[in-house]
C-alpha positions as CSV (number, residue, x, y, z in Angstrom):
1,X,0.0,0.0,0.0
2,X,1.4,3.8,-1.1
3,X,0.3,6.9,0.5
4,X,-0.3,9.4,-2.2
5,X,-1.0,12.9,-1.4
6,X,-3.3,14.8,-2.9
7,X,-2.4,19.0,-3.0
8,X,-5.3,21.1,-4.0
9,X,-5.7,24.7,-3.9
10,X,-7.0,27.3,-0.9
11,X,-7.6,30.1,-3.4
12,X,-11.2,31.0,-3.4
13,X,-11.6,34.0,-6.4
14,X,-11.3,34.0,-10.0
15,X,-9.4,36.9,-9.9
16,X,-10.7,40.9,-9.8
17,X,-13.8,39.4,-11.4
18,X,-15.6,38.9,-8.0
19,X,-16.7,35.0,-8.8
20,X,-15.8,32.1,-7.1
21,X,-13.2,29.4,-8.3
22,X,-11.2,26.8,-6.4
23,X,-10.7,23.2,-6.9
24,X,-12.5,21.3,-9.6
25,X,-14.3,18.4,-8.0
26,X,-13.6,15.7,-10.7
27,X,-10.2,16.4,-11.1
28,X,-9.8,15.3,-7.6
29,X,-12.7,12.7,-7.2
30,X,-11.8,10.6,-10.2
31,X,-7.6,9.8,-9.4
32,X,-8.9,9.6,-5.5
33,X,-10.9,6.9,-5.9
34,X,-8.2,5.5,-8.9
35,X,-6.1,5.5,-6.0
36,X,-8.3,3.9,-3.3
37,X,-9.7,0.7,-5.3
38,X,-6.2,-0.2,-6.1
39,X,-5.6,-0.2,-2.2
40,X,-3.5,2.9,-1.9
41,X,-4.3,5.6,1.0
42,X,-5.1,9.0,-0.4
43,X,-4.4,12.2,1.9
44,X,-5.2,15.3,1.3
45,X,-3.2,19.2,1.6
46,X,-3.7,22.2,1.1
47,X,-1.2,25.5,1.6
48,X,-3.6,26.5,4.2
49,X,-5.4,23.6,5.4
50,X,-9.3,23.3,6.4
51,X,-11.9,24.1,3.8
52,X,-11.1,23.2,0.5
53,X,-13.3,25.8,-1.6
54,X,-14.7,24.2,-4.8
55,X,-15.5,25.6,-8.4
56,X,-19.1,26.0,-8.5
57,X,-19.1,25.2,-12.0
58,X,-17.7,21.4,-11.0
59,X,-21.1,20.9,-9.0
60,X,-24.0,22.6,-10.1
61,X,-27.4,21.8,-8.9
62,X,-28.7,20.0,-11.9
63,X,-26.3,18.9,-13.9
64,X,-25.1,15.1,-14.3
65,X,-22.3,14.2,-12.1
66,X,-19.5,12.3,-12.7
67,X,-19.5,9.3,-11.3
68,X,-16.4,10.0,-9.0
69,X,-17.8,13.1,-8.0
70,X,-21.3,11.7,-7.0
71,X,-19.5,9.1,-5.2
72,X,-17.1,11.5,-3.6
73,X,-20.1,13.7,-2.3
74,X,-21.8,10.5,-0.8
75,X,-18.7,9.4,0.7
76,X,-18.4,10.9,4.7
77,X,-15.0,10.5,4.8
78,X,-13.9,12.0,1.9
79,X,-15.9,14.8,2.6
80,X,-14.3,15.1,5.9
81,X,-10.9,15.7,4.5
82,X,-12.2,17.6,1.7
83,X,-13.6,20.1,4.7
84,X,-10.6,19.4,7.3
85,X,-7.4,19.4,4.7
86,X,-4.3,19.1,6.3
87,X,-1.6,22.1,6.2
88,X,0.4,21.4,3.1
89,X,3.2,23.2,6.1
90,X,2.5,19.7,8.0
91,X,3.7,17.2,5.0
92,X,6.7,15.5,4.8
93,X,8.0,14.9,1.6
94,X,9.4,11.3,2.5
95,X,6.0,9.9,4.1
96,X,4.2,9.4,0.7
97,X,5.5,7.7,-2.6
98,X,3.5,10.1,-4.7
99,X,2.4,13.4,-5.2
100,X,-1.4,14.5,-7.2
101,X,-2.1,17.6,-8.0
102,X,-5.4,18.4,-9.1
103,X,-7.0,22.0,-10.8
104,X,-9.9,23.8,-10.7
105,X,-8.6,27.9,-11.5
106,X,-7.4,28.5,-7.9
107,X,-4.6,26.5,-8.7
108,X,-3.0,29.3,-10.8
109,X,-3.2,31.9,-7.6
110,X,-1.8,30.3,-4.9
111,X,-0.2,27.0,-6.0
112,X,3.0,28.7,-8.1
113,X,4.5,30.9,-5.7
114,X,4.3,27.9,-2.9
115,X,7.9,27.9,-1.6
116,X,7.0,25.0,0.7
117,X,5.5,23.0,-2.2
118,X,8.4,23.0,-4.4
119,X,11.0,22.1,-1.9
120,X,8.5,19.4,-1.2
121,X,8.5,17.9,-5.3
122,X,12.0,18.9,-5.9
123,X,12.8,17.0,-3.4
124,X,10.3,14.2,-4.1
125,X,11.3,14.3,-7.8
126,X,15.3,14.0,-6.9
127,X,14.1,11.2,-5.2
128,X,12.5,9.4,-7.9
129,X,8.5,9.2,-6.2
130,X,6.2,9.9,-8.7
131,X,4.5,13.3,-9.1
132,X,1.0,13.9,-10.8
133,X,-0.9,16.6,-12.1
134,X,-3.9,17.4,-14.2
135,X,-5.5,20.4,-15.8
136,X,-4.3,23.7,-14.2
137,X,-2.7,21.6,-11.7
138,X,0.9,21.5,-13.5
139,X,0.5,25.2,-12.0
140,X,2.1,23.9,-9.3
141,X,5.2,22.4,-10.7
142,X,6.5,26.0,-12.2
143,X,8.8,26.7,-9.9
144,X,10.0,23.3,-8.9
145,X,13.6,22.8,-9.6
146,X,16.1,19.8,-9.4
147,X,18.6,19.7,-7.3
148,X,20.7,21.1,-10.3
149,X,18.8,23.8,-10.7
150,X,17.1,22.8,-13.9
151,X,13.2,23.3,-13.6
152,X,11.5,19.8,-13.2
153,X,9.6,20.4,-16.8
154,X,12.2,20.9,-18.6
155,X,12.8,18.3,-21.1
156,X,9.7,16.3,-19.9
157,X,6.7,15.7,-22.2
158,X,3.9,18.0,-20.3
159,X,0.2,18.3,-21.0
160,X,-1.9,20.9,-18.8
161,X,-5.0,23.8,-19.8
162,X,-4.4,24.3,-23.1
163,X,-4.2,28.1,-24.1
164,X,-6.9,28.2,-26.4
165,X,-8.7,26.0,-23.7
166,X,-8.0,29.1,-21.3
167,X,-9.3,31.1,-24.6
168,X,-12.4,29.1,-25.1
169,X,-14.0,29.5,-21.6
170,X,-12.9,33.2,-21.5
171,X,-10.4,33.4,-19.3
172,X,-7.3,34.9,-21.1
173,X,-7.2,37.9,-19.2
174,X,-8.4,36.8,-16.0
175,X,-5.9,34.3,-15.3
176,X,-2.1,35.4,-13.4
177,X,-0.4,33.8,-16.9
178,X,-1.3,31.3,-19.5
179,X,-0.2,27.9,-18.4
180,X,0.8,25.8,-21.4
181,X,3.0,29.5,-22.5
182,X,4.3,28.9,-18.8
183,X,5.8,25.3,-19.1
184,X,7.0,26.2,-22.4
185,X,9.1,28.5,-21.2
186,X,10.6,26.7,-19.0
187,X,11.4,23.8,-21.4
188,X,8.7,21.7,-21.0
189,X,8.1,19.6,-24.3
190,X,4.0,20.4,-24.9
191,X,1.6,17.3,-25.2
192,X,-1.7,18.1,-26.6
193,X,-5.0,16.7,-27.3
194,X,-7.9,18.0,-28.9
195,X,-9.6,20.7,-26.9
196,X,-11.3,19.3,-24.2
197,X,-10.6,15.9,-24.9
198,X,-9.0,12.9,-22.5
199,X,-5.5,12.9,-22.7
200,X,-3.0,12.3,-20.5
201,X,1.1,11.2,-20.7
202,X,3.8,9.9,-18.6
203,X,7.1,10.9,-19.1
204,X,9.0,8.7,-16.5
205,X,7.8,9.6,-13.2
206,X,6.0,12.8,-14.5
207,X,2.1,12.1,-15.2
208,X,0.1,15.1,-16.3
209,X,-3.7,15.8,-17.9
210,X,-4.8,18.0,-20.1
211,X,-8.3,19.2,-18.4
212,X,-11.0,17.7,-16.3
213,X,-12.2,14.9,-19.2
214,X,-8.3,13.7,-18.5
215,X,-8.4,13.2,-14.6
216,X,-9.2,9.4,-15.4
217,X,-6.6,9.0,-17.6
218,X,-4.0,10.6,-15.7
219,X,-5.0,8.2,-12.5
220,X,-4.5,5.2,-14.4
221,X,-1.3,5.7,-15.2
222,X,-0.5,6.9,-11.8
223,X,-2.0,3.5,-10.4
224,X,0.8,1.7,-13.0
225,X,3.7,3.5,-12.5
226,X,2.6,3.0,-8.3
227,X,2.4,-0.6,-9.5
228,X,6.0,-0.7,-11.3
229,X,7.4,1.0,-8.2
230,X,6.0,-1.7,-6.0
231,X,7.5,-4.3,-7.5
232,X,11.0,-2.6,-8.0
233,X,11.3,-2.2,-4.4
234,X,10.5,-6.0,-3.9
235,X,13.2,-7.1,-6.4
């Protein structure tokens, strides 16, 4: 059994546009449970612990659920940590054989500039325990550097929100800076699907997603490469 914890974000506002954002449910529901049924313990951080605040638009009264997300919602437990998430300040990198990192918008504002977060995946990384991220959730890996200095993107085959993604639900100008232009810059090697489509890749022990419809994707091959590490450590 791994324990794999989840980061999500604490950021509660789309910007100066005075709606709400945060964490999008599926992106977190669908590699939790990915994680649980293969007999894995899933924890969950955030940088400032408690309530996790969650897009509105990932659970509107209504609309057809997900099934991860409907059984997330029905799940007390889950919904316990999802209210009481532990201070990402309280983690130790070397408890937990991998990192997921899921997105929702809030992501972009306080993920980035997390100092604690990228010591924690540099570190992580260096150490060859498998990080995961989908959607705006590669937000969190821009400043995370080797122990060489290099950024942890660079060179690695990346997919995350697309910009004309970030162009097609209108958020261009809202957002602090346009994500996939982000990892490019910092030598990240682009993977993309068709605009809203699933897709997911794994570059070694780097697994990202493109946007929510990828969150499945992206947790299977975090439940292989969990699987591959297994059984190298029992070699």
């Amino acid at each position: 059994m791994a324990e794999v914890l989840f980061v999500v974000t604490s950021h509660a506002q789309l910007g100066a546009t005075g709606k709400a954002t945060g964490l999008w449910l599926e992106e977190l529901a669908a590699p939790w449970y990915a994680v649980q049924d293969a007999g894995h313990l899933p924890t969950l951080a955030s940088p400032q612990g408690g309530r996790v605040p969650v897009d509105p638009g990932s659970d509107q009264p209504g609309q057809t659920r997900p099934t991860s997300v409907e059984r997330f919602l029905n799940d007390p437990e889950a919904m316990y940590m999802l209210d009481n998430a532990r201070p990402l300040a309280d983690m130790r990198w070397q408890e937990f054989e991998a990192f997921f990192l899921p997105g929702g918008h809030g992501v972009m504002w306080d993920l980035p500039d997390d100092t604690r977060l990228a010591q924690m995946l540099g570190a992580a990384a260096d150490d060859g325990r498998i990080i995961a991220a989908v959607c705006h959730g590669p937000a969190g890996l821009v400043n995370v550097r080797r122990l060489d200095g290099a950024p942890l993107v660079a060179g690695r085959r990346v997919a995350c929100f697309t910009d004309s993604e970030e162009a097609a639900v209108g958020l261009t100008d809202t957002v602090p800076f346009l994500l996939a232009s982000k990892l490019a810059s910092l030598g990240a090697v682009l993977s993309a699907g068709p605009d809203f489509q699933p897709h997911a890749v794994r570059d070694a022990n780097l697994i990202t997603g493109q946007n929510p419809a990828s969150s499945e994707a992206a947790a299977r091959l975090l439940v292989t490469a969990l699987a591959e590490q297994a059984t190298t450590l029992d070699q």
